[in-house]
N, C-alpha and C positions, 0 to 999 in steps of 0.2 A: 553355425548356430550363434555365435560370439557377435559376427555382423551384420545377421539380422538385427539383435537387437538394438545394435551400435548404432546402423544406418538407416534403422528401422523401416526397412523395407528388404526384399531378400537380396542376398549379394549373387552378383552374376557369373557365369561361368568363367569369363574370361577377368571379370576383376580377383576370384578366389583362385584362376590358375596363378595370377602375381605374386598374390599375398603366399601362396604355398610357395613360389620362388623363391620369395625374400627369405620366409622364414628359413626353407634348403640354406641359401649362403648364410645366413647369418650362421646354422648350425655349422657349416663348411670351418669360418672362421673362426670360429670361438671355438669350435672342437663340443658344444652344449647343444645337445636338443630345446631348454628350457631358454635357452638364451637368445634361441633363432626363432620360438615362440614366441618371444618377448618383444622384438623388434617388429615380427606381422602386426601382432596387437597394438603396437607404437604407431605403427603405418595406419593402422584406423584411429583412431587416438588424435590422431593430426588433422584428418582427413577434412574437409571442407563438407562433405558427405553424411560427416559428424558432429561439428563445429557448428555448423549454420542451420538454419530450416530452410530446409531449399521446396519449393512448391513443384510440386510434379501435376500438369498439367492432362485431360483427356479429352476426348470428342465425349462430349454430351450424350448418349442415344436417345435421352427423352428430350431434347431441345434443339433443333437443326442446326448445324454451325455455330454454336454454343461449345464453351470449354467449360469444365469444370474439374476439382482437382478430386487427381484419385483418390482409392480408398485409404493407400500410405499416408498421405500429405494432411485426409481426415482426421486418422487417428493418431498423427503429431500432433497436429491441430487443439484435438480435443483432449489430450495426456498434459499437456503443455500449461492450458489451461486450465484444469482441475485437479492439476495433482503437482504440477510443476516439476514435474519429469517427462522422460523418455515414454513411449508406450511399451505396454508390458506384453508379455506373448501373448495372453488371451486376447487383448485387443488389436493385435498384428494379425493374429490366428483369424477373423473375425474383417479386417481387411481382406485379408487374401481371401475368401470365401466369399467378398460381395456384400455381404450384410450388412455395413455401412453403409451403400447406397439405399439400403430400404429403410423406412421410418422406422416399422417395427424393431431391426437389428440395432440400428442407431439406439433409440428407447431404451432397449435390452444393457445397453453398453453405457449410455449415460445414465443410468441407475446402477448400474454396478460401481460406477468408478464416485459415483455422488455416496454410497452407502460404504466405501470403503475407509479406512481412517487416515489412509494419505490425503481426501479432500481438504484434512484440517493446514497439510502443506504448501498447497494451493492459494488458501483463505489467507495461511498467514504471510508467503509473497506477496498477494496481493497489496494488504493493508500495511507492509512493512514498505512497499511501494508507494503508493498512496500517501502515507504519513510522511516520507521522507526519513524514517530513520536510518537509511546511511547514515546521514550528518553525524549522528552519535557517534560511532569509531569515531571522530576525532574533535568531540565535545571534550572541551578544557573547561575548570572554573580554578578560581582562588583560592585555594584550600585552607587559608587566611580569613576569609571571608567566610567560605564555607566549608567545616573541616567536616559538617557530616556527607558531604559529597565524594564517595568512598568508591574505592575499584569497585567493589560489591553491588554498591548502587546504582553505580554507572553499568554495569552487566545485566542488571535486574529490571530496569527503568521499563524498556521496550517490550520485554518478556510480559510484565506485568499486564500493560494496554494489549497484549497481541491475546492473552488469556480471558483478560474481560472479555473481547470480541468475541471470541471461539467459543465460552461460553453462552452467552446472550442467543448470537445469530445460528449457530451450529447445536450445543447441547440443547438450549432453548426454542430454537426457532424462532426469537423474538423478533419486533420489529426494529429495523436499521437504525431508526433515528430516537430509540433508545440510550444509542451508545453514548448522547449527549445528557442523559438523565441519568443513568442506571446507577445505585447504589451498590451492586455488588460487583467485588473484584476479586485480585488474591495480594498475599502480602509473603514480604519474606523479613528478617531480620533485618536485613540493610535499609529496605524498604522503610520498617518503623522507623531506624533514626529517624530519618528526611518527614518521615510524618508523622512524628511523635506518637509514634505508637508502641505499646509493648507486646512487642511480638521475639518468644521466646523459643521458636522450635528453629534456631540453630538457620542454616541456610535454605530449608526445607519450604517452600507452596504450602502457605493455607489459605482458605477460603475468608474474607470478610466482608462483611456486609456494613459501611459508614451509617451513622446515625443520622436520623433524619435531618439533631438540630447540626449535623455540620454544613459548614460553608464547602464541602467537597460532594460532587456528584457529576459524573460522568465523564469521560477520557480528557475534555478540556482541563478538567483540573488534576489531571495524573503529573507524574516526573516525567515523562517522556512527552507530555507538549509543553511544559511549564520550562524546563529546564533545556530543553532544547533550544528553544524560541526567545532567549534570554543571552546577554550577554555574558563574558567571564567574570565580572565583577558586578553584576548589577542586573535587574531582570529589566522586560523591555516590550513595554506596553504598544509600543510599533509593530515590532516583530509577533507578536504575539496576535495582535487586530490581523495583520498582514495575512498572516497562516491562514486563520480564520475565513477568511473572505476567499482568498485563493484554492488552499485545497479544500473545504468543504462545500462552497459556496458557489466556485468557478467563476469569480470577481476578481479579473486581474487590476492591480494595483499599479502602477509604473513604478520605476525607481526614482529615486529623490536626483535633483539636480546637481552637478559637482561640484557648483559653490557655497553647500550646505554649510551653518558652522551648528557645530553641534558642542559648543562649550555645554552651552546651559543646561543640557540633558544630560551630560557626563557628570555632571556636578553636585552630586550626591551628600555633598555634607554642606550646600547652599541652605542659609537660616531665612533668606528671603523666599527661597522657593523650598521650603524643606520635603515633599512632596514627588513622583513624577507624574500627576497632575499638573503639580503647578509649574512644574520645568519644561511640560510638551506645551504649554499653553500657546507661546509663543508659534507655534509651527502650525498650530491650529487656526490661528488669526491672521498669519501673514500670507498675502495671497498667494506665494508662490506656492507657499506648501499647505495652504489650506485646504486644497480641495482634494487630497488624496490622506492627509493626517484624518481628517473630520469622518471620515467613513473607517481608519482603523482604528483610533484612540481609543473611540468609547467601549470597544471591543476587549479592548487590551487594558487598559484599566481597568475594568471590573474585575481584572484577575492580579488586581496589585494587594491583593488578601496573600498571594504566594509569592515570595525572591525568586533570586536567579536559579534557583535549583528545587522550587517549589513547597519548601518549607514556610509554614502557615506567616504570619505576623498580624498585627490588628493596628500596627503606628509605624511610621514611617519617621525618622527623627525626630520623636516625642507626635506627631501628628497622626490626629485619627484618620485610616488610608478611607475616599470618599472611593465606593465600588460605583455607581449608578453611573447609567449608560444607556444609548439610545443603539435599536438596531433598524434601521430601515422604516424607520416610525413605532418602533414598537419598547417600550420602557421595560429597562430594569433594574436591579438596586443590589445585586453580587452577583457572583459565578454561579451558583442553583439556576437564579433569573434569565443567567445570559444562556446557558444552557436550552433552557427551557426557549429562548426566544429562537434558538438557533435548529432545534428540533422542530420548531414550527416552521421556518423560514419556506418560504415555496419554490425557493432553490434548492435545498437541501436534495431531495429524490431528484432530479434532472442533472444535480455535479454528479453523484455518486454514480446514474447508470451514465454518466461521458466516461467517468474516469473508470468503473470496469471496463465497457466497452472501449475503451483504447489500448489496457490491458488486454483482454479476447485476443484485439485482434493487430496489440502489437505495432500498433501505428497510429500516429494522427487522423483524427477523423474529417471526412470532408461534404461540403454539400452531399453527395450523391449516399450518404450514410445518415441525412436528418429522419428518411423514413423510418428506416428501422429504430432509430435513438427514441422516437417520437414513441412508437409501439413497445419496446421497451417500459418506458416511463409508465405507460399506463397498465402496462400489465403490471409494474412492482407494486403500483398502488395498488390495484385490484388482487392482492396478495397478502394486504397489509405489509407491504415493505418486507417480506423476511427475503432475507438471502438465497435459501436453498430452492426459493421456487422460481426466483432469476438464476441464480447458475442454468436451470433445468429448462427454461425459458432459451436463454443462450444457447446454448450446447446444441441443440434442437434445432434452429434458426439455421432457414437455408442461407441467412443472408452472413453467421460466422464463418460459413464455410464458401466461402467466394474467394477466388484467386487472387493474391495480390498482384498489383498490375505496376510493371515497370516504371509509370509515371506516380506510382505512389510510393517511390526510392524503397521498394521492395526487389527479392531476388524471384526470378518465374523459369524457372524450366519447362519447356513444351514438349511433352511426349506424343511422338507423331501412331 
């Protein structure tokens, strides 16, 4: 029972006469029943079986010499992806039955696992993926500089942005490119230092809703991309354009050349350039670095309203901070503006279905994957962009469930 689940798929007669071996000796040696259990369950535990997603491969019936993956490797497949676990018995139950190969079963099964409340674990892999927030484990700042950049705040930052989403796309249904607009989030104590707010229930989730007249609206200007995307002493209208362009945009950016000098931009208490406007200036004009600065800057400074840990300011060494910025021909004049422009952008819906669908399916995408990407895209529009009816979109698609093929540095097992 244990390795069904484990290897999720059933374990075979001669792999379960082993594991009864082992567990025999181990009890032999220990003199423990419970101990020669412990070492089978170790023996899957380990297992490559268990470890990896291995594709279990079958002959087609409805396609002559065609492969396609069994009903096992399906509902790995689609567990994996919606829930970000193992498959659970009723969807094993449901392989071994066949019913994954028929549309209606499949149907049955991605609405069960879509209406369940593990999808919200799913969603938030995802976009904890996506965002990059690993980096955070081992996000440092100054505490000199910034003393309300707190254990607390540092644990809450991600939580926060993962809530907004879960909210909007999930409780709401809202549309995707919200997330760059939306006014409501949650907040904890820690939270308000870093945003001056008074919030007094202790370490506890509440709900708030920012005021219209603030300069904060929507995940760009949360702790978790502000503070992130910033250096330890000093925030960093680079990194921040960078981000921008790259993970939501799908506008990769090259890295800067190794004879960069980067005094002037460290230089934080310069009376000449008191500003980081006026200290990127230079990288923006000289042609080496002009033409990769000029498409993040404008980005990245309209959000020099937030420090390195995203706490508000209105002056930069006595200097009023200038926000306005251009995106791809399109003006605007803070972080509300640049939001808004980035919600619009006609990139936006075509990163977002690359980068789930590279998620899905777990790999790089390549030519022979522009159709499906294409149809994608236009179903999410035709959705109003909400989430739950691209997962449902996905999940469905014969084309998620295609074998991974050797030459796409995937593993394939062929089941003759």
């Amino acid at each position: 029972r244990v390795g069904f689940l484990l290897f999720r798929r059933p374990v075979s007669e001669a792999d379960t006469r082993a594991l009864v071996a082992t567990s025999r000796e181990g009890t032999d040696l220990s003199k423990s029943f419970y101990t020669g259990l412990a070492l089978a369950l170790e023996t899957m535990l380990v297992s490559p079986r268990f470890l990896f997603d291995i594709d279990v491969t079958e002959l087609n019936p409805l396609k002559a010499g065609a492969r396609r993956l069994d009903a096992y490797s399906k509902a790995a497949r689609l567990s994996f992806f919606l829930w970000n676990t193992t498959p659970d018995q009723e969807l094993l139950e449901a392989a071994a039955s066949g019913d994954l190969h028929t549309d209606q079963g499949l149907d049955t099964q991605v609405d069960r696992l879509m209406a369940a409340p593990r999808v919200e674990h799913g969603v938030r892999a995802f976009f904890s993926d996506m965002l990059g927030f690993e980096r955070i484990g081992d996000l440092a700042k100054d505490s000199v500089i910034y003393p309300q950049f707190s254990r607390a705040a540092k644990a809450d930052m991600s939580e926060q942005t993962l809530r907004t989403i879960i909210n909007l796309l999930l409780g709401e249904d809202g549309d995707y490119r919200d997330l760059l607009t939306t006014r409501q989030t949650f907040m904890t104590r820690a939270l308000g230092v870093v945003y001056g707010l008074p919030v007094s229930d202790g370490g506890h989730w509440i709900p708030y809703d920012i005021p219209e007249e603030s300069d904060r609206a929507g995940i760009l200007t949360q702790m978790s991309f502000l503070a992130s995307y910033s250096h330890t002493g000093r925030s960093s209208p680079t990194l921040r354009g960078k981000a921008i362009r790259e993970l939501l945009l799908c506008q990769p950016v090259p890295d800067p050349p190794p004879n960069v000098n980067f005094s002037l931009v460290e230089d934080t208490t310069s009376t000449d350039r008191p500003t980081a406007r006026d200290r990127l200036t230079p990288h923006r004009t000289r042609r080496a670095c002009a033409s990769c600065h000029r498409v993040m800057d404008p980005l990245g400074l309209s959000l020099e309203n937030f420090d390195g840990v995203g706490s508000y300011r209105n002056e930069e060494n006595g200097v009023p901070i200038d926000t306005s910025g251009e995106l791809d021909g399109v003006q605007f004049d803070g972080p509300v503006t640049l939001g808004q422009a980035v919600r619009e952008h006609p990139a936006l819906p075509g990163c977002f279905i690359k980068r789930i669908s590279e998620y899905a399916m777990r790999r790089s995408l390549t030519q022979e994957d522009d159709g499906w990407v294409e149809f994608l895209t236009v179903r999410f529009a035709n959705s109003a962009y909400r989430l739950r009816a691209l997962l449902k979109v996905i999940a469905t698609s014969d084309d998620f469930y295609k074998p991974f093929l050797s030459s796409r540095n995937a593993i394939a097992e062929v089941q003759q």
